[in-house]
N, CA, C and O atoms as a GROMACS GRO file, in nm:
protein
  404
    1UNK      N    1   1.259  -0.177   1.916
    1UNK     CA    2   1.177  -0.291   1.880
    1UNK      C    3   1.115  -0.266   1.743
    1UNK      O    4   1.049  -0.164   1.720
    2UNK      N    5   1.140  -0.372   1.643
    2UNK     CA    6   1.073  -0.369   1.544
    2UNK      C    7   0.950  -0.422   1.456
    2UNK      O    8   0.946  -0.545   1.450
    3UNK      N    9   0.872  -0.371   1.402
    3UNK     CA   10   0.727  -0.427   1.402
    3UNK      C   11   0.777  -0.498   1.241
    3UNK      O   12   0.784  -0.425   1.142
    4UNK      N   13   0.811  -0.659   1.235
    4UNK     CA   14   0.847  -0.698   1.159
    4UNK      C   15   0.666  -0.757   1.099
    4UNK      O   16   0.561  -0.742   1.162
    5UNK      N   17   0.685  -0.827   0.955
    5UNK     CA   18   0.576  -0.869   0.944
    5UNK      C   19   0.446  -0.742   0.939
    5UNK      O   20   0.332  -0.781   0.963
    6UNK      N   21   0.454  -0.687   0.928
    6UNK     CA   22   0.370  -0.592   0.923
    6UNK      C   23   0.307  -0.505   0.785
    6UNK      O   24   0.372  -0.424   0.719
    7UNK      N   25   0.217  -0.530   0.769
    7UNK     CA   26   0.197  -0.414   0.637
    7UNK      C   27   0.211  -0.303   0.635
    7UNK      O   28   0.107  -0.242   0.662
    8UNK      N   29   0.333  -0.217   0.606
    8UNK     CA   30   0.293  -0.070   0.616
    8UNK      C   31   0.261   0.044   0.495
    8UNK      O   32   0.300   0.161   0.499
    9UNK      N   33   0.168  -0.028   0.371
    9UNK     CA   34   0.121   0.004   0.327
    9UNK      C   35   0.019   0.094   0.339
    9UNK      O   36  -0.002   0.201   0.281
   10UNK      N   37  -0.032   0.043   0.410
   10UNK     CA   38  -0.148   0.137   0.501
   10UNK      C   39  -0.136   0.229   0.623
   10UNK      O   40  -0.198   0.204   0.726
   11UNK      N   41  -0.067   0.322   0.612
   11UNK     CA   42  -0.034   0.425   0.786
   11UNK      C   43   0.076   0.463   0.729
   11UNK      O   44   0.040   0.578   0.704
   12UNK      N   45   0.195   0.456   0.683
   12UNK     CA   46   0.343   0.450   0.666
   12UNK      C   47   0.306   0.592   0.611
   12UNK      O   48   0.201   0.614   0.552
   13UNK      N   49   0.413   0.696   0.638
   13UNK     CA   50   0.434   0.817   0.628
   13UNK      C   51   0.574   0.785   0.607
   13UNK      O   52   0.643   0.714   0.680
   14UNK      N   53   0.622   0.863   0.466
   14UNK     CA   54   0.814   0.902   0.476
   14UNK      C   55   0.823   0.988   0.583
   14UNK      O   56   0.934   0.998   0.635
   15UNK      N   57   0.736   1.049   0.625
   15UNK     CA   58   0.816   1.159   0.690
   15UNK      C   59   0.840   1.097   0.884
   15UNK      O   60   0.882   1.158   0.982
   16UNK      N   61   0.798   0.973   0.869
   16UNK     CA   62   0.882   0.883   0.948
   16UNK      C   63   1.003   0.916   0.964
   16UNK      O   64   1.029   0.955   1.078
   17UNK      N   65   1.095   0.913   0.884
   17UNK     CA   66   1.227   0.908   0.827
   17UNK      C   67   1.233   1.017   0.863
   17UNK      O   68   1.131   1.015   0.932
   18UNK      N   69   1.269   1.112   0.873
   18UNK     CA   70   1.263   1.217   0.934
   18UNK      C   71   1.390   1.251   1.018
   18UNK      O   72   1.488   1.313   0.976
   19UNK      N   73   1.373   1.202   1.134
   19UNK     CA   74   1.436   1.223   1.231
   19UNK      C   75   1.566   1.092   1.225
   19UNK      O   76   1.674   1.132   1.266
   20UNK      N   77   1.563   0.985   1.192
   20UNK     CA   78   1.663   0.931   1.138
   20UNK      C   79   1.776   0.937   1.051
   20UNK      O   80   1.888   0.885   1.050
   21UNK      N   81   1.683   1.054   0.941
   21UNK     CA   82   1.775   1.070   0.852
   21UNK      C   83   1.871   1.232   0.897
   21UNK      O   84   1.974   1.258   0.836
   22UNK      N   85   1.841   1.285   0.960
   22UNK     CA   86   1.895   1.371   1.019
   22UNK      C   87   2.006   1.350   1.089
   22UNK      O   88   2.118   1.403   1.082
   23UNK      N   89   1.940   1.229   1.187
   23UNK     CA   90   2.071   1.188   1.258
   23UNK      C   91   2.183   1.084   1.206
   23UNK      O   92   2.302   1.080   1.235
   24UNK      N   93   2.116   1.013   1.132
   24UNK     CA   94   2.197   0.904   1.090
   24UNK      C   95   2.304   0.935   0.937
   24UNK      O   96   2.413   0.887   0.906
   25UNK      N   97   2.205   1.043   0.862
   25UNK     CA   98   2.271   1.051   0.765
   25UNK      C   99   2.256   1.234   0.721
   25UNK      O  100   2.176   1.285   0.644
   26UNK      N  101   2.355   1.295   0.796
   26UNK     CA  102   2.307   1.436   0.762
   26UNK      C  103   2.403   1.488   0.642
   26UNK      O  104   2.405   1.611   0.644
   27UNK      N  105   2.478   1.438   0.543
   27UNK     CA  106   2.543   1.444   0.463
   27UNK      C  107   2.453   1.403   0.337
   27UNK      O  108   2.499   1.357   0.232
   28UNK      N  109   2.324   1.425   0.363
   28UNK     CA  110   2.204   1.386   0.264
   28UNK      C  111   2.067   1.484   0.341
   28UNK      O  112   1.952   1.461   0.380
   29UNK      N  113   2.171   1.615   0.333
   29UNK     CA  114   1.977   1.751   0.390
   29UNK      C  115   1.912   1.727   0.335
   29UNK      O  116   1.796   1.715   0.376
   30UNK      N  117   1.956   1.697   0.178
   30UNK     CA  118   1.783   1.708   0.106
   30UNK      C  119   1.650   1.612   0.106
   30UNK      O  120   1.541   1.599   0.050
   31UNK      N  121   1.771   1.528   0.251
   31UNK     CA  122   1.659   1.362   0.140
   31UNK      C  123   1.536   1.414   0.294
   31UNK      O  124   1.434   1.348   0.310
   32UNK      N  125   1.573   1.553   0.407
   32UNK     CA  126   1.451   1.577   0.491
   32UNK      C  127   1.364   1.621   0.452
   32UNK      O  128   1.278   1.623   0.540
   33UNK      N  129   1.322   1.675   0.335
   33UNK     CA  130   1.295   1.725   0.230
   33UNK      C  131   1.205   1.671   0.144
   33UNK      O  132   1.086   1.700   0.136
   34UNK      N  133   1.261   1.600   0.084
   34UNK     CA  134   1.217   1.442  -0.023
   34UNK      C  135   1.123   1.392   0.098
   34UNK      O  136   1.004   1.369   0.077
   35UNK      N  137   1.169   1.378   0.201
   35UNK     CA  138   1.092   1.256   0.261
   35UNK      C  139   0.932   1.340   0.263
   35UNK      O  140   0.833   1.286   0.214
   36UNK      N  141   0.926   1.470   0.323
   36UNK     CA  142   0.785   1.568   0.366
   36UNK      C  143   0.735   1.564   0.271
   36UNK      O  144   0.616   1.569   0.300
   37UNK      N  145   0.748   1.557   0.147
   37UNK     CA  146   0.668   1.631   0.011
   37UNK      C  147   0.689   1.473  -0.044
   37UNK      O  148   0.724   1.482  -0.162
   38UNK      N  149   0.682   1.356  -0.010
   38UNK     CA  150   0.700   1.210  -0.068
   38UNK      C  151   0.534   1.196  -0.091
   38UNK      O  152   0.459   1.214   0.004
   39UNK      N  153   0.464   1.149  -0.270
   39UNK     CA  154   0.353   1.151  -0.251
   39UNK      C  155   0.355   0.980  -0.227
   39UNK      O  156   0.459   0.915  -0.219
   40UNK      N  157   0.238   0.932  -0.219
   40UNK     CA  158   0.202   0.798  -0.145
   40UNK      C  159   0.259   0.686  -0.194
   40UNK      O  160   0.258   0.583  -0.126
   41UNK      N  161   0.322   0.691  -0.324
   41UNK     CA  162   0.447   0.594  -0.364
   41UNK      C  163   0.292   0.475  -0.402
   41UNK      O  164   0.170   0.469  -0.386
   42UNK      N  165   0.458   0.366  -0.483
   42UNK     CA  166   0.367   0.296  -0.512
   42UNK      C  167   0.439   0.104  -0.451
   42UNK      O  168   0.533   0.026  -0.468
   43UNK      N  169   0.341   0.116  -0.394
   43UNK     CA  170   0.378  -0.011  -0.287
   43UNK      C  171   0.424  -0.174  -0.370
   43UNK      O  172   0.326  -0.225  -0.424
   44UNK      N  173   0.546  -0.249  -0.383
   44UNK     CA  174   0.561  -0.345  -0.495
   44UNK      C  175   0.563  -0.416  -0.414
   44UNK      O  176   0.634  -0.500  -0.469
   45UNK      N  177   0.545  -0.452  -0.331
   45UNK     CA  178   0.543  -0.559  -0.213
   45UNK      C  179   0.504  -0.516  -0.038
   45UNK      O  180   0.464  -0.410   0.009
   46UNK      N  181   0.517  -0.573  -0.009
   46UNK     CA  182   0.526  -0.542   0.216
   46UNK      C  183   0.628  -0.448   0.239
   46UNK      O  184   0.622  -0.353   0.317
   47UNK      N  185   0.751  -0.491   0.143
   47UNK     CA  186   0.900  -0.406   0.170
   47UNK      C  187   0.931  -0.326   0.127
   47UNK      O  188   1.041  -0.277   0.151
   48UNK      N  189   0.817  -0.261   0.017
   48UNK     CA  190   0.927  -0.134  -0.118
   48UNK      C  191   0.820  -0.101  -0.144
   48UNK      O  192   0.734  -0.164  -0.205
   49UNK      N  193   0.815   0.016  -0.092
   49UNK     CA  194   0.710   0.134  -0.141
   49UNK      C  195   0.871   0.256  -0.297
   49UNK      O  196   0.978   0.313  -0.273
   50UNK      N  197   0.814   0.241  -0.394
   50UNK     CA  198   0.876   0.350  -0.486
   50UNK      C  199   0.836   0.437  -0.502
   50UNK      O  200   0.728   0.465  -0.450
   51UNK      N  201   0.901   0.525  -0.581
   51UNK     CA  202   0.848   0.666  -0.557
   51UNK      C  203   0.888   0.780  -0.742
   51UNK      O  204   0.863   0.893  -0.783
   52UNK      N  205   0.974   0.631  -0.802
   52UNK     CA  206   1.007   0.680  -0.910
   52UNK      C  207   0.982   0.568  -1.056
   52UNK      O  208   1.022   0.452  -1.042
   53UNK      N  209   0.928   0.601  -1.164
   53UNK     CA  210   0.932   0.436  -1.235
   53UNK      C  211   1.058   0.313  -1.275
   53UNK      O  212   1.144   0.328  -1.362
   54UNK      N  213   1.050   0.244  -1.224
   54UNK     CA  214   1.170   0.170  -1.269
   54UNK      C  215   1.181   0.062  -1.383
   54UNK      O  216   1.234  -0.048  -1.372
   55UNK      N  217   1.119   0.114  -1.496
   55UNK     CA  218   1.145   0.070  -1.597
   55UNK      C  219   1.266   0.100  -1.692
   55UNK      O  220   1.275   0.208  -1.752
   56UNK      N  221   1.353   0.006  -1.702
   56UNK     CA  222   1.461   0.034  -1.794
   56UNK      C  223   1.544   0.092  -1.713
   56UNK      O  224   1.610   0.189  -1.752
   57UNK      N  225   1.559   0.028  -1.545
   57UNK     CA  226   1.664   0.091  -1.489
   57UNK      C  227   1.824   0.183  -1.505
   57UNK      O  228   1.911   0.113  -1.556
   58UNK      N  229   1.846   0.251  -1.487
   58UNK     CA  230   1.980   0.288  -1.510
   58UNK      C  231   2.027   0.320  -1.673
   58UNK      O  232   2.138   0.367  -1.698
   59UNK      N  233   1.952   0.296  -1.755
   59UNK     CA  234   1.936   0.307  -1.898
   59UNK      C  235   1.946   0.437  -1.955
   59UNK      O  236   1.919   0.537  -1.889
   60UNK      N  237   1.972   0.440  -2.039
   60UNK     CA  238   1.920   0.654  -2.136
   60UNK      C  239   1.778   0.641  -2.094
   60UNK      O  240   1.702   0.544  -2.089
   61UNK      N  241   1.769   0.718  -2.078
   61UNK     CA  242   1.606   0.782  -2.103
   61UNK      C  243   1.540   0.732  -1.969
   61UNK      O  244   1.433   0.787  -1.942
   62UNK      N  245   1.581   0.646  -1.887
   62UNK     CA  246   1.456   0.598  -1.765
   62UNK      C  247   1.477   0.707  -1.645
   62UNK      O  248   1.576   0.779  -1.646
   63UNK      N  249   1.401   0.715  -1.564
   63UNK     CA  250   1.355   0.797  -1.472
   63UNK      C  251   1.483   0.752  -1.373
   63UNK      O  252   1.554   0.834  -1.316
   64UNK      N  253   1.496   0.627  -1.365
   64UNK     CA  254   1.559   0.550  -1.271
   64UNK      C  255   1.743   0.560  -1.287
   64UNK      O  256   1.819   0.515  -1.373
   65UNK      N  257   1.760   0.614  -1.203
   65UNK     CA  258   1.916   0.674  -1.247
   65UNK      C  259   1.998   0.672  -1.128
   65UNK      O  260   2.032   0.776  -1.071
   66UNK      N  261   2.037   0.534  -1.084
   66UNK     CA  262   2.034   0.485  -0.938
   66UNK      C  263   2.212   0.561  -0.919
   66UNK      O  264   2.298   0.584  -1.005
   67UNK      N  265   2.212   0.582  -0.762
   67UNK     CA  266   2.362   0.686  -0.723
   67UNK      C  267   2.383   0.592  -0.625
   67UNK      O  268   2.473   0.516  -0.662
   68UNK      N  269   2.335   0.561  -0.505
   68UNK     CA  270   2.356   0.554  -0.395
   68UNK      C  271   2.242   0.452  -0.289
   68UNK      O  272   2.127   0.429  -0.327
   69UNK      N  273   2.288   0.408  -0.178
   69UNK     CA  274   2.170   0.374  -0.063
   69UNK      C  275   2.212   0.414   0.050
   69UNK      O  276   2.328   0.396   0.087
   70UNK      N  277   2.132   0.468   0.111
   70UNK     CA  278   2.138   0.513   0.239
   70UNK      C  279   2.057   0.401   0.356
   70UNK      O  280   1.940   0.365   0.340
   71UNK      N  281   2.152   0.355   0.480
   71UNK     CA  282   2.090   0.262   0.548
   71UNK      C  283   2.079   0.341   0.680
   71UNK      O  284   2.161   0.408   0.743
   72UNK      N  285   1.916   0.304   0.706
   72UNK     CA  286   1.900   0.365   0.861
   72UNK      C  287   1.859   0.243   0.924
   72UNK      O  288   1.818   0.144   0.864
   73UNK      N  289   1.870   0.256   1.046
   73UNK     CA  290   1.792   0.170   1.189
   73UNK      C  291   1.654   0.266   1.161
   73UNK      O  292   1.658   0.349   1.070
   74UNK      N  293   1.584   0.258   1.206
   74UNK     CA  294   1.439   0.302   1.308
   74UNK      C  295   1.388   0.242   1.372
   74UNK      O  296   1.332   0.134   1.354
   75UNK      N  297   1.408   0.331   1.493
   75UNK     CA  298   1.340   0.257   1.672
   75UNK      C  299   1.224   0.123   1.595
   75UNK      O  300   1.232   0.001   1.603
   76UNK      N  301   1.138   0.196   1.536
   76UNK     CA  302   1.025   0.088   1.555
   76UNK      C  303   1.027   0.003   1.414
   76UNK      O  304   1.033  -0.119   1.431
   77UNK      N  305   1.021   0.056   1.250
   77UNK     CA  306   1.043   0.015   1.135
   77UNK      C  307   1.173  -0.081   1.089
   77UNK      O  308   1.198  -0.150   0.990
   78UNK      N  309   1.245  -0.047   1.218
   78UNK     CA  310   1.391  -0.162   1.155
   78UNK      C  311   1.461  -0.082   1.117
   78UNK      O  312   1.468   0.038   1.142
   79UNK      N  313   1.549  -0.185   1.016
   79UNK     CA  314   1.655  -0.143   0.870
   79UNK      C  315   1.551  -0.089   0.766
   79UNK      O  316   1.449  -0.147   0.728
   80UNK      N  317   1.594   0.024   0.731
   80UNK     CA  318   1.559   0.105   0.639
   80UNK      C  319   1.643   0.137   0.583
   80UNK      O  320   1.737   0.202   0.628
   81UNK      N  321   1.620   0.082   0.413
   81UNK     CA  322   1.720   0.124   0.263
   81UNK      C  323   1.658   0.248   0.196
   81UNK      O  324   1.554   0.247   0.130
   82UNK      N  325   1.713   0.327   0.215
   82UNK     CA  326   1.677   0.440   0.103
   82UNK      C  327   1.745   0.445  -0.020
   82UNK      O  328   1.868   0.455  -0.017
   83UNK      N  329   1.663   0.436  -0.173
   83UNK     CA  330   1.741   0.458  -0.305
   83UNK      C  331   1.753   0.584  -0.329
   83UNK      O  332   1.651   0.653  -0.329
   84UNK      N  333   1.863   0.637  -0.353
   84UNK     CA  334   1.938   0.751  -0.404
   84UNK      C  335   1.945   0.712  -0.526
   84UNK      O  336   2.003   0.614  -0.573
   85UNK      N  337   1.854   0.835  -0.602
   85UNK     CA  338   1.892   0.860  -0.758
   85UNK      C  339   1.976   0.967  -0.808
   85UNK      O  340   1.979   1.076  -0.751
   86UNK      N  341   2.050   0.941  -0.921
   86UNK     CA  342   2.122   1.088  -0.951
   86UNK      C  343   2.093   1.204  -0.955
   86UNK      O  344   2.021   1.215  -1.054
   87UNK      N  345   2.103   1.291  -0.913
   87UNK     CA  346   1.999   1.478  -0.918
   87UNK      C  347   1.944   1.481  -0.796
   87UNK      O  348   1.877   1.575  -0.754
   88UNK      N  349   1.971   1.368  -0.729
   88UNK     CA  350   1.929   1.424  -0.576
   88UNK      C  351   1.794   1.378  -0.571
   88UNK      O  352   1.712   1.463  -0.536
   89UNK      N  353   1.755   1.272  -0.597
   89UNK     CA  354   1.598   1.237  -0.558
   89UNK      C  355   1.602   1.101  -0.480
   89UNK      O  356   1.704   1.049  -0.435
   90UNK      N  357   1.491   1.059  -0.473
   90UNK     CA  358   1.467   0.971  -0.394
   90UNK      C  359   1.364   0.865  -0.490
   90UNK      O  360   1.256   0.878  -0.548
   91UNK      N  361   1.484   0.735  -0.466
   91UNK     CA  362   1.354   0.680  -0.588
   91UNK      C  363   1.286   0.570  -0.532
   91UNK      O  364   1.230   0.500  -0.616
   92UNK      N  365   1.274   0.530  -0.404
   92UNK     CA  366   1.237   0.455  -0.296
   92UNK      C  367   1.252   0.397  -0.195
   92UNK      O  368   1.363   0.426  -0.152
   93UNK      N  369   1.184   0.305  -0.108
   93UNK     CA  370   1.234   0.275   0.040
   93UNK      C  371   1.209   0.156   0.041
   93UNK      O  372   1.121   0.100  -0.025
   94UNK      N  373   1.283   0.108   0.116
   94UNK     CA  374   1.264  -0.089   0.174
   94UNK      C  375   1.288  -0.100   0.295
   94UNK      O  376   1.376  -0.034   0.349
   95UNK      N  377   1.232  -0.164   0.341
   95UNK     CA  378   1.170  -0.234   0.488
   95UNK      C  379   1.204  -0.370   0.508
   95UNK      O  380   1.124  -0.463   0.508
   96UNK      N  381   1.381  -0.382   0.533
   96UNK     CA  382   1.432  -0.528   0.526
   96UNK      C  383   1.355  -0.601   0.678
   96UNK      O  384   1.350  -0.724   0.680
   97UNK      N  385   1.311  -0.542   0.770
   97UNK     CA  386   1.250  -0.633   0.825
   97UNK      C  387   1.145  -0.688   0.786
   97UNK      O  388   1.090  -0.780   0.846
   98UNK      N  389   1.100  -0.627   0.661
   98UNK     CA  390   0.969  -0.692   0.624
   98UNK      C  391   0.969  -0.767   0.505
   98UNK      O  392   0.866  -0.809   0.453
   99UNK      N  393   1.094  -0.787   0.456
   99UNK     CA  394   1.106  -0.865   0.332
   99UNK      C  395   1.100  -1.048   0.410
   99UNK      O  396   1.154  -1.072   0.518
  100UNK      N  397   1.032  -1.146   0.338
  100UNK     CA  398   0.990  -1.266   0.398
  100UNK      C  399   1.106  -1.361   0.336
  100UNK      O  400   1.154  -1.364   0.223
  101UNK      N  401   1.130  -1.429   0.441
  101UNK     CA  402   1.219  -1.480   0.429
  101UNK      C  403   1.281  -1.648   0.429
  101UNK      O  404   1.401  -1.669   0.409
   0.00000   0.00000   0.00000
């Protein structure tokens, strides 16, 4: 069951992710990792907490150096998108049950 509609701005821990990403995607150890040491991100809506700047996406010089997405279920959070950046980081999360629609 998923707590759609919900703010999880306030309570939301990566290290949620945790145990999902273990199971769902263990061809990505590091992102168990990324998720424990994730500092409080910066929330752009209900759905996308980031964690890296995304100015000048994908560009020379930006932080933002997009590789990959990783999609989980979670029992209670839903569909969960994780952004994969190049070098192995994590450059944020989305909460498609909570994007309005």
């Amino acid at each position: 069951m998923t707590e759609s509609n919900v703010d999880l701005s306030e309570g939301f821990e990566p290290e949620m992710l945790v145990a999902a990403v273990q199971e769902q995607a263990p061809e990505f150890p590091w992102l168990t990792e990324a998720l424990r040491n994730c500092p409080a991100g910066d929330w752009s809506s209900r759905a996308y907490v980031g964690y890296v700047s995304r100015v000048k996406p994908n560009q020379p010089g930006s932080e933002w150096q997009f590789e990959t997405n990783v999609i989980l279920c979670h029992e209670t959070l839903g569909m969960v998108v994780l952004d994969v950046l190049k070098g192995g980081r994590l450059g944020g999360i989305e909460f498609v049950d909570q994007i309005d629609g």
